[in-house]
C-alpha positions in Angstrom: -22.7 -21.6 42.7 -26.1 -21.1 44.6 -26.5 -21.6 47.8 -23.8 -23.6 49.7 -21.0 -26.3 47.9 -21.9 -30.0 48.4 -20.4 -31.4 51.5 -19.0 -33.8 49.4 -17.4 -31.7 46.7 -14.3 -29.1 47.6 -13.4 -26.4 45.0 -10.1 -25.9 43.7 -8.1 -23.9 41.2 -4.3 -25.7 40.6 -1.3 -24.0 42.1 -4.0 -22.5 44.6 -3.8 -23.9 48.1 -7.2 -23.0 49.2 -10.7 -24.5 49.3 -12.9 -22.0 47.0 -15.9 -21.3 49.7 -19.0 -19.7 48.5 -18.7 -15.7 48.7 -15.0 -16.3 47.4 -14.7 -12.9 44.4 -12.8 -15.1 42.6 -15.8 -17.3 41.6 -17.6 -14.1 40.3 -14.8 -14.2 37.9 -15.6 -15.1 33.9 -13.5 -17.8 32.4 -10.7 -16.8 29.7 -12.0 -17.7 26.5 -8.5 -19.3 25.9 -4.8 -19.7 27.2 -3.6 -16.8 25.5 -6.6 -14.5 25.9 -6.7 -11.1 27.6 -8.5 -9.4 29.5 -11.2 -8.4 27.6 -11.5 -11.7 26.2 -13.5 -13.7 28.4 -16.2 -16.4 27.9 -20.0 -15.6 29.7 -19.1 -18.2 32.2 -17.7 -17.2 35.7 -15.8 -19.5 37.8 -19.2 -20.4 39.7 -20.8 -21.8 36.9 -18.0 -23.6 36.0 -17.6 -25.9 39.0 -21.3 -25.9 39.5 -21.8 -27.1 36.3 -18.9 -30.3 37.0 -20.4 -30.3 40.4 -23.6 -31.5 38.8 -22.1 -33.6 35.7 -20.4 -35.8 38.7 -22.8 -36.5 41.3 -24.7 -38.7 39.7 -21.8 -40.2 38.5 -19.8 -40.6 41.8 -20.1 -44.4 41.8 -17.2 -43.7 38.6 -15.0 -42.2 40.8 -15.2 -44.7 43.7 -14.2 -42.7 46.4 -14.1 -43.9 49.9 -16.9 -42.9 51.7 -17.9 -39.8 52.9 -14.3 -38.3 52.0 -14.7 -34.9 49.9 -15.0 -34.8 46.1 -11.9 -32.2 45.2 -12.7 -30.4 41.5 -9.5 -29.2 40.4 -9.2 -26.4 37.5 -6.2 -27.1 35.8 -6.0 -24.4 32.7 -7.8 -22.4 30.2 -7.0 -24.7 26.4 -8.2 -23.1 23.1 -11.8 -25.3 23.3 -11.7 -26.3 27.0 -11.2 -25.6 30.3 -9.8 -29.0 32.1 -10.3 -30.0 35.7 -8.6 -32.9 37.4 -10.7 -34.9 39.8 -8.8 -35.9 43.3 -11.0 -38.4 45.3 -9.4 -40.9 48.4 -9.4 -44.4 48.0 -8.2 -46.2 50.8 -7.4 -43.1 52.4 -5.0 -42.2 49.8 -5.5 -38.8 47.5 -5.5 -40.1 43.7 -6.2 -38.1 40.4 -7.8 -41.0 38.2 -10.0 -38.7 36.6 -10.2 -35.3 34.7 -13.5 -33.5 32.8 -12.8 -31.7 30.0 -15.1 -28.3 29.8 -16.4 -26.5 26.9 -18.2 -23.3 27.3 -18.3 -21.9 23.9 -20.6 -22.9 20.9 -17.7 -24.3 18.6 -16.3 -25.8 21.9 -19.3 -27.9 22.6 -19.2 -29.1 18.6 -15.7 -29.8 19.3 -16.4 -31.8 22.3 -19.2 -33.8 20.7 -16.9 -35.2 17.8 -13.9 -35.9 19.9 -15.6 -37.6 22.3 -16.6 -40.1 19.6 -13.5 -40.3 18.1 -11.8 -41.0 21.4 -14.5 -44.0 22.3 -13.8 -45.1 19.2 -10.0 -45.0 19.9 -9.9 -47.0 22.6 -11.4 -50.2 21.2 -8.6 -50.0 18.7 -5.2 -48.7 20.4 -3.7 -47.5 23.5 -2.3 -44.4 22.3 -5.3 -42.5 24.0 -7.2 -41.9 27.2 -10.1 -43.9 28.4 -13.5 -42.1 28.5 -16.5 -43.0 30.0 -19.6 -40.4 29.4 -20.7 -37.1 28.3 -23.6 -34.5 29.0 -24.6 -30.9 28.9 -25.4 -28.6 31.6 -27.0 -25.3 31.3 -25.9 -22.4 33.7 -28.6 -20.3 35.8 -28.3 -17.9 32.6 -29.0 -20.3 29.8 -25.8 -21.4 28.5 -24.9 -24.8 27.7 -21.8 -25.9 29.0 -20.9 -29.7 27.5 -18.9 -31.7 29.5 -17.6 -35.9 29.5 -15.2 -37.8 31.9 -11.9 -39.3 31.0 -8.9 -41.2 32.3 -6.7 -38.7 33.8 -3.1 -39.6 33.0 -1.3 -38.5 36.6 2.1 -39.5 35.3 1.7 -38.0 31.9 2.5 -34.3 31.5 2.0 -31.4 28.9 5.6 -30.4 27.2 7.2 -27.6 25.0 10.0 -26.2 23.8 11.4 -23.7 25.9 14.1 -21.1 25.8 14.7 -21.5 29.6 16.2 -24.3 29.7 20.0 -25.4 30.1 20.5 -25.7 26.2 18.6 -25.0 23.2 15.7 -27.0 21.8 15.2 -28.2 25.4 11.4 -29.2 26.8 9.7 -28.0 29.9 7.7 -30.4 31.3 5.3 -29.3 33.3 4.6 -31.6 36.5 2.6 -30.9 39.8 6.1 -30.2 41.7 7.7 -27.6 39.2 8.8 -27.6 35.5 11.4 -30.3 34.4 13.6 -29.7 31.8 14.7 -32.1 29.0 17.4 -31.8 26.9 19.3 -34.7 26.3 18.9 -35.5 21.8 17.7 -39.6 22.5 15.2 -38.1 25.2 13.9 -35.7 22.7 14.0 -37.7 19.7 12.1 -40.4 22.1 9.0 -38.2 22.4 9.2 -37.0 18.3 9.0 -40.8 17.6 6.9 -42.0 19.9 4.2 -39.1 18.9 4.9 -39.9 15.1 4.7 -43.8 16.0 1.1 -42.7 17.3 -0.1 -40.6 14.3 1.2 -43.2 11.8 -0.6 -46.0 14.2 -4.0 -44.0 13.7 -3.1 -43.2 9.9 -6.0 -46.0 7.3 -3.6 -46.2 4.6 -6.9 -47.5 2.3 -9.1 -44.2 3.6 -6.5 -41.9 4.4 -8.2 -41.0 7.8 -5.8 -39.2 9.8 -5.5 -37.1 13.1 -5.3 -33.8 11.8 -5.1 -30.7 13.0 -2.8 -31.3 16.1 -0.4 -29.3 17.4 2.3 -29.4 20.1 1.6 -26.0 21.4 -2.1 -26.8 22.3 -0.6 -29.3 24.6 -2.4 -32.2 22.6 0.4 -34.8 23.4 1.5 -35.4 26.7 4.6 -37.5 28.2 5.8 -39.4 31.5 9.5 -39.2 32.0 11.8 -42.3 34.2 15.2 -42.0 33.6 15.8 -42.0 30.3 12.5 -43.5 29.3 9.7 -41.9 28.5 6.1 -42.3 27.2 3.6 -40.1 24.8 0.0 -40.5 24.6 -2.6 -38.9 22.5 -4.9 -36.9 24.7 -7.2 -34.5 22.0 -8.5 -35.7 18.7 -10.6 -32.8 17.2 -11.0 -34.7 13.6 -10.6 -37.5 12.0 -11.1 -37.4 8.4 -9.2 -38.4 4.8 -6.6 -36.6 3.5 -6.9 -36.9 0.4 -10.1 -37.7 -2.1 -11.3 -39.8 -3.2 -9.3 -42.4 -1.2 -7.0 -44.7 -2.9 -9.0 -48.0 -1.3 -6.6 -50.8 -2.5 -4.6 -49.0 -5.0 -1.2 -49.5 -3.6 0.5 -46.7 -5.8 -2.2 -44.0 -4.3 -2.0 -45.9 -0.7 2.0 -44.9 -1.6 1.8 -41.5 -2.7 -0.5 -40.7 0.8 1.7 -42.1 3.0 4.3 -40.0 1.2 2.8 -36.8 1.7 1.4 -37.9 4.6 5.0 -38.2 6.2 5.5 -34.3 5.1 2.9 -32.9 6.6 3.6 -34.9 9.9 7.3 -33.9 9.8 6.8 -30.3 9.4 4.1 -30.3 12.1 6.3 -32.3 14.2 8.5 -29.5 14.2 6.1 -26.6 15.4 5.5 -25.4 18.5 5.3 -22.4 20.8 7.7 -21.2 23.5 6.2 -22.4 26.6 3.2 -23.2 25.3 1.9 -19.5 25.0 5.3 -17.8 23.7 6.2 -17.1 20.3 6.3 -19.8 17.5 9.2 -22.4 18.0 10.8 -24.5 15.4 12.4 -27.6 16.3 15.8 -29.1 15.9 16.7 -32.1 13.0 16.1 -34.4 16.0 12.4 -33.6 15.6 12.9 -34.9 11.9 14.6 -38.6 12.6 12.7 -39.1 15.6 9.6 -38.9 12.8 10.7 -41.2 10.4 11.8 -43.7 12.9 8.5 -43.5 14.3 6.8 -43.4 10.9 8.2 -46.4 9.8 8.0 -48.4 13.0 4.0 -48.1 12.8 4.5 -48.7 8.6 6.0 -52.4 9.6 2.2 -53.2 11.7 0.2 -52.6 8.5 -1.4 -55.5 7.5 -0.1 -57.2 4.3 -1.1 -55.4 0.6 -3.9 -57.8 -1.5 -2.1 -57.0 -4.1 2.0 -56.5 -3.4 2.1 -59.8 -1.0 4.0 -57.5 1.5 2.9 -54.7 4.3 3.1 -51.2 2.3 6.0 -50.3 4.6 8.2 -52.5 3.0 8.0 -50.3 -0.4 7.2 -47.0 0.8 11.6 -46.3 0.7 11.9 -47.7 -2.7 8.6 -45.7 -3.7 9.8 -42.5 -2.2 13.4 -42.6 -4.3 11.3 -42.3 -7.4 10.4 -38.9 -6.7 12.0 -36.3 -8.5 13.5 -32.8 -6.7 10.3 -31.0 -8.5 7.6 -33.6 -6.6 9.1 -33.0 -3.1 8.8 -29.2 -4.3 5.5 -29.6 -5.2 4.5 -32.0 -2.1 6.0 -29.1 -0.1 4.1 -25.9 -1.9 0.9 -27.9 -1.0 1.3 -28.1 2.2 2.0 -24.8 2.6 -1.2 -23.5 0.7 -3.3 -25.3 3.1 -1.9 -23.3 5.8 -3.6 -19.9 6.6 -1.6 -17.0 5.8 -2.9 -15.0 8.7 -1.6 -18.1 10.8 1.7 -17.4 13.1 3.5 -20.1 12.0 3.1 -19.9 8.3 6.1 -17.6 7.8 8.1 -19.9 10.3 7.4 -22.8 8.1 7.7 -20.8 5.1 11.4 -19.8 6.1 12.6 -23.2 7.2 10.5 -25.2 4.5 13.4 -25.6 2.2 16.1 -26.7 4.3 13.7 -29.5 6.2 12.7 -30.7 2.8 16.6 -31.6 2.7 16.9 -33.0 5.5 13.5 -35.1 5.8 15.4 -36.4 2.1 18.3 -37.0 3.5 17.0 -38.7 6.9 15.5 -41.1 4.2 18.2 -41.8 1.9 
């Protein structure tokens, strides 16, 4: 940050309740390359750069924001993701604070790729569904030093809120929710199972059944789902889609017995994923409860009965993906299993987690479909 801030834009860092004034040290500070990084790992990018860099992104595109005028512009850093570093934008509208607005920030080479593809993906997205945020433009922005830093704008979901399992909570396979005003726990099975079918319903929604284009990777602990919580309702979006690409090839195009088999082992991918997560976001590799598991295929098969009706069958491929499914012998779901696991890196954490549990899940993904 050179000289002095905008009079129009405030600085801010989440949990913090002061403005960040030039000649604050903190802003000589480097980013963390990630949420779990140390120390030593740091990006070249100090906090200075960082909200100059959304300082400049946004103010030729204030008339977005549609604050009221001459009230302050507050650029909120949020947290430090595994690509990006989020801010939430506050402006007054009517003389009311609002968060309608967020800019995702990538500071590395492979986060700026990233960024590029999912911000297709997601403009793509939302011409087709709901499932995901709104986003309205993208650019680069090069620090004093040279380094790119690639930036877009996108809905900021206020109500909706990053979740994990926890061990802090009042019972096991309980979810922090982490809110403005403190963590929230949730524990109660329907609420859980809620959010597992709700994020499967999602996945399965974005699933092409005649491709085999899916969302893939995702992953709980990156905090690439979020949820709003009333009473014992609740709501999931889709906020990160890093890829979108087949699962298998070549795809099975109208061959319903290939469209069968993919949704097949697309189900077991999405049920062991479903599972995964880390304590707290940053802690050690969690595995969920069977609620994790029914919550799936509930959600799996709701979005199964929207698929458009089979050229050939006369019926939506939902309606025989059961009786398809009860054709396969113990040694295919063995098989279907070992697969998955061989495309998991053996260095990852969470291969031995899914390695020790893959068995039993394999049961009772069976019997949740029997």
């Amino acid at each position: 940050m050179q000289g002095t801030a905008h009079p129009l834009f405030e600085y801010r860092i989440a949990g913090h309740p002061d403005v960040l004034l030039p000649g604050n040290p903190l802003l000589k500070k480097q980013l963390p390359a990630d949420r779990h990084a140390g120390a030593a790992s740091t990006a070249p990018v100090t906090l200075a750069a960082y909200f100059s860099a959304i300082h400049a992104f946004l103010a030729p595109r204030i008339s977005l924001l549609q604050p009221d005028k001459a009230s302050p512009v507050r650029i909120v850093m949020v947290k430090h993701g595994a690509f990006y570093h989020p801010a939430y934008i506050e402006v007054k509208k009517n003389g009311i604070w609002q968060r309608s607005h967020g800019v995702n920030v990538a500071v590395s080479p492979q986060g700026c790729e990233i960024m590029a593809r999912e911000f297709s993906l997601l403009s793509a997205f939302q011409d087709r569904c709901s499932h995901t945020p709104h986003v309205f433009d993208m650019d680069t922005v090069k620090t004093p030093d040279g380094t790119d830093i690639a930036l877009f704008l996108v809905e900021w979901l206020a109500d909706h809120h990053e979740f994990h399992l926890t061990d802090a909570g009042p019972e096991n396979d309980t979810f922090v929710v982490w809110t403005p005003e403190g963590d929230r726990f949730l524990s109660a099975p329907d609420i859980r199972m809620a959010v597992y079918h709700q994020t499967a319903e999602i996945l399965t929604d974005l699933y092409d059944p005649r491709t085999t284009a899916h969302v893939f990777p995702w992953h709980h602990a990156a905090g690439d789902f979020v949820l709003a919580h009333t009473g014992d309702q609740v709501d999931v979006r889709l906020i990160s889609v890093r890829q979108y690409a087949p699962m298998i090839t070549p795809p099975p195009g109208d061959d319903l017995l290939l469209q069968l088999e993919a949704m097949w082992l697309f189900l077991i991918q999405m049920s062991i994923r479903m599972r995964l997560d880390r304590i707290d976001g940053i802690g050690d590799v969690a595995w969920a409860d069977t609620a994790a598991v029914t919550g799936t295929v509930r959600g799996w098969e709701a979005a199964l009965n929207r698929y458009p009706i089979h050229p050939e069958a006369g019926v939506p491929p939902g309606d025989l993906i059961r009786p398809y499914i009860h054709t396969r012998s113990d040694d295919d779901w063995a098989e279907a299993a070992r697969r998955f696991v061989q495309t998991t890196p053996e260095a990852a954490p969470e291969h031995p987690v899914i390695k020790k549990h893959l068995s039993a899940h394999i049961f009772c993904l069976r019997e949740t479909l029997a």
